[in-house]
N, C-alpha and C positions, 0 to 999 in steps of 0.2 A: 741427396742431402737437401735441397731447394724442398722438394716435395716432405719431408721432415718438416721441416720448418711454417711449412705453408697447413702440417696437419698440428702443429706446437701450436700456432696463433690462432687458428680456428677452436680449438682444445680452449687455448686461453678466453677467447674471447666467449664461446658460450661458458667457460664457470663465472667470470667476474659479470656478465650483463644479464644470463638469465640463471644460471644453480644459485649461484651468491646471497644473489637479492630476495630470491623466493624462500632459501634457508635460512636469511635473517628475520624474513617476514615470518616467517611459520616459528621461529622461536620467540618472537614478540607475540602470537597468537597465545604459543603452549603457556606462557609468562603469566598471559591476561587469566588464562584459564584457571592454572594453581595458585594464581597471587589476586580474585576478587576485588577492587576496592571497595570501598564504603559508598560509591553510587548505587543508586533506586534503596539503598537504604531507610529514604525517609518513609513518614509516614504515608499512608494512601494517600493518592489525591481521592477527596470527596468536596470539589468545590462546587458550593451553592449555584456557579450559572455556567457548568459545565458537567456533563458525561463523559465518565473515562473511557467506558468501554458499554458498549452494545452488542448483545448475542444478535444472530442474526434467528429469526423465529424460526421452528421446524416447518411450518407449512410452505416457507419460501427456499426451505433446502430440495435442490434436486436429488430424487430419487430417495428422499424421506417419507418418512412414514405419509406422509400426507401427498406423494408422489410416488404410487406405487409402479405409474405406467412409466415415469421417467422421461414427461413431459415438460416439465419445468426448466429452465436455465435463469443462471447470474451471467449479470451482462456488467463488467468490471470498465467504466469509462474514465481516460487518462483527465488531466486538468481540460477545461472547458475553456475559463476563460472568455465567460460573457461570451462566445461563438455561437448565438439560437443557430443560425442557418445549418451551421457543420454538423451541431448536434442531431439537426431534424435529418440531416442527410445520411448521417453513422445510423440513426434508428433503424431508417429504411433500408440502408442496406446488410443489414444484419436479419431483417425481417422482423422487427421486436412486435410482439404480441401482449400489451398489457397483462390478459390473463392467466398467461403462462413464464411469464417471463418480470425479474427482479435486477432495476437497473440499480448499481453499486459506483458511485463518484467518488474519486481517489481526493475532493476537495478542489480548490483554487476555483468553483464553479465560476463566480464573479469574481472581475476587477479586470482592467485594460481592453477587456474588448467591446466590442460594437453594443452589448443589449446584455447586460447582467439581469435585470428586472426579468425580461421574459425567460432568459436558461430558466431562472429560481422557478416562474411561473409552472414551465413546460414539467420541471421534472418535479414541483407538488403536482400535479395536473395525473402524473405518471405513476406515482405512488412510488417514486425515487427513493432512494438511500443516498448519504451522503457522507465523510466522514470531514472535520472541519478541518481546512486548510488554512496557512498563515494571512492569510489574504482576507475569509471570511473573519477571521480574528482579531483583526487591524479593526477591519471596520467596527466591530462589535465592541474594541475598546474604548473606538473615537465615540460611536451610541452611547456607552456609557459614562463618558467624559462630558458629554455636551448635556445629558442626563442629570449630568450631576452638579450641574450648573444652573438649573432651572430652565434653559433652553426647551424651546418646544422643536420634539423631533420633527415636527411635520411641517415646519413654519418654513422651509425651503422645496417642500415635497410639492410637484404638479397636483393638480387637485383632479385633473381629468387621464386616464392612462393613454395621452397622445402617444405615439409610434415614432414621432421623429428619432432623430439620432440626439438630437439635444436632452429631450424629455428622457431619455435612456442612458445617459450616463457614458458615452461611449468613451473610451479610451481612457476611463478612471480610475479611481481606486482608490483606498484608503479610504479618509473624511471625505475628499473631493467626491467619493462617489456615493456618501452616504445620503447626502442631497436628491438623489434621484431615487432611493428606494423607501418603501412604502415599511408599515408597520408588520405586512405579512409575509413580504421578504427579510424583514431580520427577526421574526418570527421562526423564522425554517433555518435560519443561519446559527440560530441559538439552539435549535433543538439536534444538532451535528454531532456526535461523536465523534472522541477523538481515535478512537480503534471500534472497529464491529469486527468479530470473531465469527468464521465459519464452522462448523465442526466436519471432520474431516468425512465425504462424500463414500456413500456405499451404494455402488453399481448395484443395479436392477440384475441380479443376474438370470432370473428367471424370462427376462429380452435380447434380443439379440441387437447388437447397436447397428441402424441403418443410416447409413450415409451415402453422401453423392460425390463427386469431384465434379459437376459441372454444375453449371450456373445457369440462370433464368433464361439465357440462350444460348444454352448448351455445349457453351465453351468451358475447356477445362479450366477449374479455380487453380488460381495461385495462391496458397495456403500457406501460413506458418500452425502446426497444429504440434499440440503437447500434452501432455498429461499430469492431473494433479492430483494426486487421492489423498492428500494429506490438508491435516487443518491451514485454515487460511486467515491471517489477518491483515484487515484493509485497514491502511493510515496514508497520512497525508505526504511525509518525510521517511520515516523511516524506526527502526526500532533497534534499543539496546538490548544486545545477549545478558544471559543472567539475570535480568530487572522482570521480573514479575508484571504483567500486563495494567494490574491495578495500581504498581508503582512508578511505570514508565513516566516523565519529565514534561507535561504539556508543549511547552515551548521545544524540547528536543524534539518531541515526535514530530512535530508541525514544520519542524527548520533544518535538523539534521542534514546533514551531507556528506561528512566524514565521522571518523573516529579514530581514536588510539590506540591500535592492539594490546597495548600493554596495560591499558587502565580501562579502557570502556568506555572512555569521557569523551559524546558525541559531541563535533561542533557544524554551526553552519558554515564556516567558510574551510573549502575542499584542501586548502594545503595543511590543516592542524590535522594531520593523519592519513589514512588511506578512504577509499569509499568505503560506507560502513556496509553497503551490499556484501562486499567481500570480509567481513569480520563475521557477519551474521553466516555465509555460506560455508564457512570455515566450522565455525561449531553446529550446525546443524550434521552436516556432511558425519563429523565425530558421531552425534548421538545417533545418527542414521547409522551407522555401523558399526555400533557397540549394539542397538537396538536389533541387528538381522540377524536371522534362523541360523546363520554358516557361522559367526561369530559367538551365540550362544549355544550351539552345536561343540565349538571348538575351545572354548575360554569356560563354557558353564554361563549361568545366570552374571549380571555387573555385580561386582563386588565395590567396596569403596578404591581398589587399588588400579580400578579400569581407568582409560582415559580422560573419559570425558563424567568422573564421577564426581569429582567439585562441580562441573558445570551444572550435574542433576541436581545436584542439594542445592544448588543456587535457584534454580527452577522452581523445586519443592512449591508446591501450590501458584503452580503460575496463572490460575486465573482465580486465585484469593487472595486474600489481604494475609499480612503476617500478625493479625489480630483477631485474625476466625482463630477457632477451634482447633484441639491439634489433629481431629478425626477428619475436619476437608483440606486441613494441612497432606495430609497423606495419600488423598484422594488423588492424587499424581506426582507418584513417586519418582516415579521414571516419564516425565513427560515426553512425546514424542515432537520429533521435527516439524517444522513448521514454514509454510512459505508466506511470505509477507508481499501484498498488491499496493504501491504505492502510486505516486507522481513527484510534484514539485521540483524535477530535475531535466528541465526542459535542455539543456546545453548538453547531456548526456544521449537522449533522446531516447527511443524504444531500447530496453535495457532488460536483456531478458535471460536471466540466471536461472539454475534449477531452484535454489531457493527463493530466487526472489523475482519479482517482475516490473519492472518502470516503466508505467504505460504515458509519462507524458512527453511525447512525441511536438511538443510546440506549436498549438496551433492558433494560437493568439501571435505566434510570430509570420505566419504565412506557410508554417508546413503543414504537420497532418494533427488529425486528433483520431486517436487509437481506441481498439474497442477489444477489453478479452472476453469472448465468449465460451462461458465454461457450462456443460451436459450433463444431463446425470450420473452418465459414465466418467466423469472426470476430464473430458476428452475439450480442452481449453483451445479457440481458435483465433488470433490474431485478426484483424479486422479493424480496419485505415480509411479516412476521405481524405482528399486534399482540403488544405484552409485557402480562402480567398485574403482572408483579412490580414493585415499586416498591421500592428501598432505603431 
């Protein structure tokens, strides 16, 4: 009897703490799914001193046509955070090779930490990528506030590029730290996108992929390693399911942190919903598997009566405007899943989903700054320094 009871409250206790909550969660999903609101409905953003979106070019895709040996790598870096030192120290230990190699900044490069001027320097210097984070945006508005006031940007700016910690901005952010940067650091902070789109990676297969498990002395690496073959886009926060890439919310992408499975409506502060990682891995996971061989082996071709077939029509041209043509309207009928490379979620820390990946690991707070290094084969490796600095 005792042992009855003791397998009744166990019984109870995992339906109501973990069946319960995942069954109400997954029917606010299926909700969001059949019942779209009217967000990313507006029109495109096409504003005059922003890029929505950035393809990334074919000569910098691994193992693209313009990489037939499968030489090349993206090097996907978490928030920076003004950190020059940690940055120079993730380069090297990743081995990065200017010529073969394409570094990708998840944003927040500047503000709080020690030397925002030289990150910007180091990585035009590198031939960086970066996509804009809420931080580089602050400033850019305060630029054009003080712009728009007759203010002379420069009337606060060092005239000589001293190296102290004063002439650098250290520990800033916002206006306070637009005083220390130069015309060619918000030069590079304007020319950011808010998303760069990878297109999904096609292994060399004519090589065979060589690798090592030891290190420069020849002790075994301690690896986190994964795999991506699917398209990839890099933003700063985060992205909503169903909104079409050229419709996504500037300020959502840059800020998000949650969302509402039931409506899609992302916000920045984490209690108005769940994490939106998990709304996005939810509908991806669906099209992944309405989209595979066993599924359309067994169901036939998606009909409109599959699961995840409002989520496709919602899709319908996800990387056009709903004012092209209805011929590139079609052009991706069935778009395929997708993993998104962000940051901005430093209290969360390394956050590493099959769809998604949060490489800001806090290192303007004194922990680490995170590196994914992703191969021609797909073949993506985690890669960390410690941070010195603490704000």
């Amino acid at each position: 009897m005792f042992l009855a009871i003791i397998a009744f409250l166990a019984l109870f206790f995992l339906c109501t703490k973990l069946f319960l909550p995942a069954w109400d969660e997954r029917q606010a999903l299926v909700e969001g799914l059949e019942h779209p609101n009217s967000f990313g409905e507006q029109m495109p953003n096409k504003l005059s001193d922003i890029t929505q979106l950035h393809q990334l070019p074919h000569e910098y895709v691994p193992g693209g046509k313009s990489d037939p040996d499968g030489k090349r790598r993206l090097i996907f870096i978490g928030d920076i955070h003004g950190c020059k030192n940690e940055l120079l120290d993730l380069l090297k230990t990743v081995a990065f090779n200017k010529d073969l190699d394409k570094i990708i900044a998840t944003g927040d490069v500047v503000a709080k930490g020690p030397d925002s001027p030289g990150v910007i320097d180091t990585l035009v210097s590198l031939g960086a990528l970066s996509v804009r984070g809420n931080h580089e945006d602050r400033i850019l508005l305060a630029a054009k506030s003080r712009a728009s006031t007759g203010m002379d940007l420069e009337a606060n700016i060092e005239s000589s590029d001293d190296v102290s910690a004063t002439s650098r901005g250290a520990g800033l952010k916002g206006e306070a730290l637009l005083d220390y940067l130069k015309p060619r650091h918000l030069k590079f902070m304007r020319s950011l996108p808010l998303i760069i789109h990878i297109p999904a990676l096609t292994p060399p297969r004519h090589l065979a992929l060589v690798t090592s498990d030891l290190d420069a002395s020849g002790k075994k690496k301690k690896k986190k390693v994964f795999q991506i073959l699917n398209d990839i886009n890099v933003v700063h926060a985060g992205l909503v399911p169903s909104v079409p890439l050229l419709r996504q919310d500037p300020f959502s992408v840059m800020n998000m942190r949650s969302m509402s499975p039931t409506n899609h409506v992302p916000s920045e502060n984490r209690k108005r919903g769940i994490p939106w990682e998990r709304v996005w891995g939810w509908y991806n996971d669906r099209i992944a598997r309405t989209r595979s061989p066993f599924m359309t082996w067994l169901f036939g071709q998606a009909t409109e009566s599959t699961e995840a077939s409002e989520w496709w029509r919602s899709w319908n041209g996800l990387y056009n405007s709903k004012d092209d043509d209805e011929e590139a309207q079609t052009k991706v009928k069935h778009p395929p899943p997708s993993v998104v490379v962000y940051g901005h979620d430093s209290p969360r820390g390394l956050n590493l989903k099959k769809w998604s990946k949060g490489l800001d690991s806090g290192c303007v707070n004194g922990n680490k700054l995170t590196a994914m290094v992703l191969n021609a084969w797909g073949q993506a490796e985690i890669v960390s320094v410690d941070c010195k600095h603490r704000k």
